[in-house]
MIDRENVEX-548878 format. One record per residue (C-alpha): x, y, z; chain; residue number from 1. Coordinates in steps of 0.2 Angstrom, whole numbers, plus 2048, in hexadecimal, padded with zeros to 3 digits. Each point is the difference from the previous one (the first is absolute). Layout:
N
((X,Y,Z),'A',NUM)
...
This chain:
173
((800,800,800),'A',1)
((80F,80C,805),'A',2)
((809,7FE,7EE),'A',3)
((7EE,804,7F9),'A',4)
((7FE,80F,809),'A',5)
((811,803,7F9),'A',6)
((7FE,7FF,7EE),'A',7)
((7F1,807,801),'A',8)
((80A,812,806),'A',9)
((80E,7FE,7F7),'A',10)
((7F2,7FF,7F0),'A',11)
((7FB,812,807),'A',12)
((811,809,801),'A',13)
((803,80E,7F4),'A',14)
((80E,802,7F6),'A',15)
((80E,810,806),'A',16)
((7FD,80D,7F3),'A',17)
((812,7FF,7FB),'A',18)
((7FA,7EC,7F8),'A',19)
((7F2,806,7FA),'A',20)
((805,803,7EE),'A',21)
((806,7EB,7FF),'A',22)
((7EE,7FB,802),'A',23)
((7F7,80C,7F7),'A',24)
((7FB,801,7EC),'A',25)
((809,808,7F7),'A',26)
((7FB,802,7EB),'A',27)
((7F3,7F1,800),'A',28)
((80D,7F3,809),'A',29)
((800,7F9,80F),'A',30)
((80F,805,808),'A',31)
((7FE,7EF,80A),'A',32)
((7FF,7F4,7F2),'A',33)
((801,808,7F1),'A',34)
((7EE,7FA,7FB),'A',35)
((7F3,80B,7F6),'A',36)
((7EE,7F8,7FB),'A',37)
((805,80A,7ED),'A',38)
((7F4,80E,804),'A',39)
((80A,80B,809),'A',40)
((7FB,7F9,812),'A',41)
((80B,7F4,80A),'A',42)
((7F9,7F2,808),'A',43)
((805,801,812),'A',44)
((802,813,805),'A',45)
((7F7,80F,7FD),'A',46)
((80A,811,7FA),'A',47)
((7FF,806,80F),'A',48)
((811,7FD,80C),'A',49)
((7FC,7F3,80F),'A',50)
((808,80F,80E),'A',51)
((7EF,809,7F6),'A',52)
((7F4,7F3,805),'A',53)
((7F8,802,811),'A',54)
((7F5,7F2,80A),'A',55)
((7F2,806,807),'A',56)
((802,7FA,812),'A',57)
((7F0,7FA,80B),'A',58)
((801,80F,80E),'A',59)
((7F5,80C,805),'A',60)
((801,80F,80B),'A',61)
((810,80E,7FE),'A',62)
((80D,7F9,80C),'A',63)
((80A,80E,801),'A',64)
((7F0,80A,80B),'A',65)
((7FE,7F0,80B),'A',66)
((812,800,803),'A',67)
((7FF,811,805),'A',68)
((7F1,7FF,80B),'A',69)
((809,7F1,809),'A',70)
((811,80D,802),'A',71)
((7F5,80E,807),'A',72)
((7F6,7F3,80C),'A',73)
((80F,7FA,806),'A',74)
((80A,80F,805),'A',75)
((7EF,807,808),'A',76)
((801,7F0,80A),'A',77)
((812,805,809),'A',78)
((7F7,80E,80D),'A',79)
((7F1,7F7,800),'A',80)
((807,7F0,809),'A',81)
((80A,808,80D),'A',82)
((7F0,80D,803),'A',83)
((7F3,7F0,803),'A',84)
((80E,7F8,80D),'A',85)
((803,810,80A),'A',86)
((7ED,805,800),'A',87)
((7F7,7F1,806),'A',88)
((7EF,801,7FE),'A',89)
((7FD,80D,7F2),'A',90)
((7F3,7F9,7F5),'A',91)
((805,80C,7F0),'A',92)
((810,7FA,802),'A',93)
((7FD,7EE,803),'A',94)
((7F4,7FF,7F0),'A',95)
((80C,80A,7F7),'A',96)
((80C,7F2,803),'A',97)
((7F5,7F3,7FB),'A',98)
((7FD,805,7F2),'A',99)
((811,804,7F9),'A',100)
((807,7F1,806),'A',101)
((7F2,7F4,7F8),'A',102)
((803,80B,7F1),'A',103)
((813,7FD,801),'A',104)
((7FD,7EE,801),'A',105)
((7F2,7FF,7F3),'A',106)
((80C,806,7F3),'A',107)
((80D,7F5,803),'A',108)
((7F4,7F2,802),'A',109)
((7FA,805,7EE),'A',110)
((810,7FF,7F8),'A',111)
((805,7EE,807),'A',112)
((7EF,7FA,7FA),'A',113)
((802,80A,7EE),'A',114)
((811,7FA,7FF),'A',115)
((800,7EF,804),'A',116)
((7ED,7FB,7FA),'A',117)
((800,807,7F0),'A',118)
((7F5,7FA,7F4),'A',119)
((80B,7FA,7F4),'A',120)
((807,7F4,80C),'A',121)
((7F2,7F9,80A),'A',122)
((7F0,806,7F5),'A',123)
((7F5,80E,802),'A',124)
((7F6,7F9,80C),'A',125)
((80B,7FE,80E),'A',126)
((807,80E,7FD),'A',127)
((7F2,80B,804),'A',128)
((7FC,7F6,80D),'A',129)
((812,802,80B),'A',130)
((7FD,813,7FC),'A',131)
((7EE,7FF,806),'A',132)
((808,7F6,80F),'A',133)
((80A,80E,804),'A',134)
((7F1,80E,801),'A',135)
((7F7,7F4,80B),'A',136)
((811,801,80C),'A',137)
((800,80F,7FF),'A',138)
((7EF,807,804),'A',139)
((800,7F4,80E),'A',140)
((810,807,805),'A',141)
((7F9,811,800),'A',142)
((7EF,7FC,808),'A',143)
((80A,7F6,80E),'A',144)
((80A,80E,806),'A',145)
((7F4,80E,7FD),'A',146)
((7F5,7F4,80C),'A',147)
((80F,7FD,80B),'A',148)
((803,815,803),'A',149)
((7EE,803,800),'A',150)
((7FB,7F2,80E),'A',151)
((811,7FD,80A),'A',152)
((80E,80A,806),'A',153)
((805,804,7ED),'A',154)
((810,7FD,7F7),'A',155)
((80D,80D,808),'A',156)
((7F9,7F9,811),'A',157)
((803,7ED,7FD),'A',158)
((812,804,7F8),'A',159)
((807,809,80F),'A',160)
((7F8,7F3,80C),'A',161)
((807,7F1,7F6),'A',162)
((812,80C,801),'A',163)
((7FE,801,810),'A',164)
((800,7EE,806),'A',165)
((811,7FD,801),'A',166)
((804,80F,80D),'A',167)
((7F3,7FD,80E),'A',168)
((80A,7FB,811),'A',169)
((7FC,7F2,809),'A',170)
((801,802,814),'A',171)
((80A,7F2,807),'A',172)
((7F5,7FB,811),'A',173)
């Protein structure tokens, strides 16, 4: 399965712009074989040069704005995690954690599941299901601790009590 998966990439690869002109047509003969079809078109390759031809590739969504979004949530996470612990029992703050670190681990969650169940490899079905899997998790995840801060001590307060087991003293008797 692995040397599938292999040859199936390697099938993809473009060619470096620099080789393009070795696999393209030039004059109605293939530059690979030297076969024409006697109307002017080759039998194997287009006139166009392979570093030319793009595969369309079975993504959706622009990236490069998620990837921001998880750049910007990360770095407003750094105050936000030392400001739950030291203010224990702050509601705004523990939902505000919450919900960026379930966010935090919904997108990494995401791309483990996108990368490694992709359709291509284990069919379309499974793929949306690990994916559907994963917003499940998540909007447990999310209910769980919204629940935990809203009905118990909350998230700053249990972090600085499970810190602090460690440091009671025991009196000797």
């Amino acid at each position: 399965m692995a040397l599938s998966l292999l040859t199936r990439q390697m099938l993809r690869v473009q060619a470096l712009p620099r080789f393009s002109n070795y696999f393209s047509v030039q004059n109605g003969i293939s530059a690979n074989r030297g076969l024409s079809n006697g109307f002017g078109a080759t039998n194997l390759l287009r006139s166009k040069p392979i570093s030319q031809v793009v595969t369309k590739r079975m993504m959706s969504g622009d990236h490069a704005k998620k990837w921001k979004l998880e750049k910007i949530l990360t770095v407003i996470m750094f105050p936000i995690i030392p400001a739950t612990f030291n203010n224990p029992g702050t509601e705004i703050l523990d939902n505000l954690f919450a919900i960026l670190v379930t966010t935090h681990a919904h997108f990494g969650l995401e791309a483990i599941a996108r990368d490694y169940m992709r359709p291509i490899v284990v069919g379309p079905a499974l793929s949306k299901i690990a994916v559907g899997v994963v917003y499940i998790l998540t909007a447990t995840t999310l209910g769980s601790l919204l629940y935990f801060n809203h009905h118990n001590i909350g998230i700053g307060a249990a972090g600085k009590q499970i810190w602090s087991i460690g440091k009671q003293k025991t009196e000797v008797a």
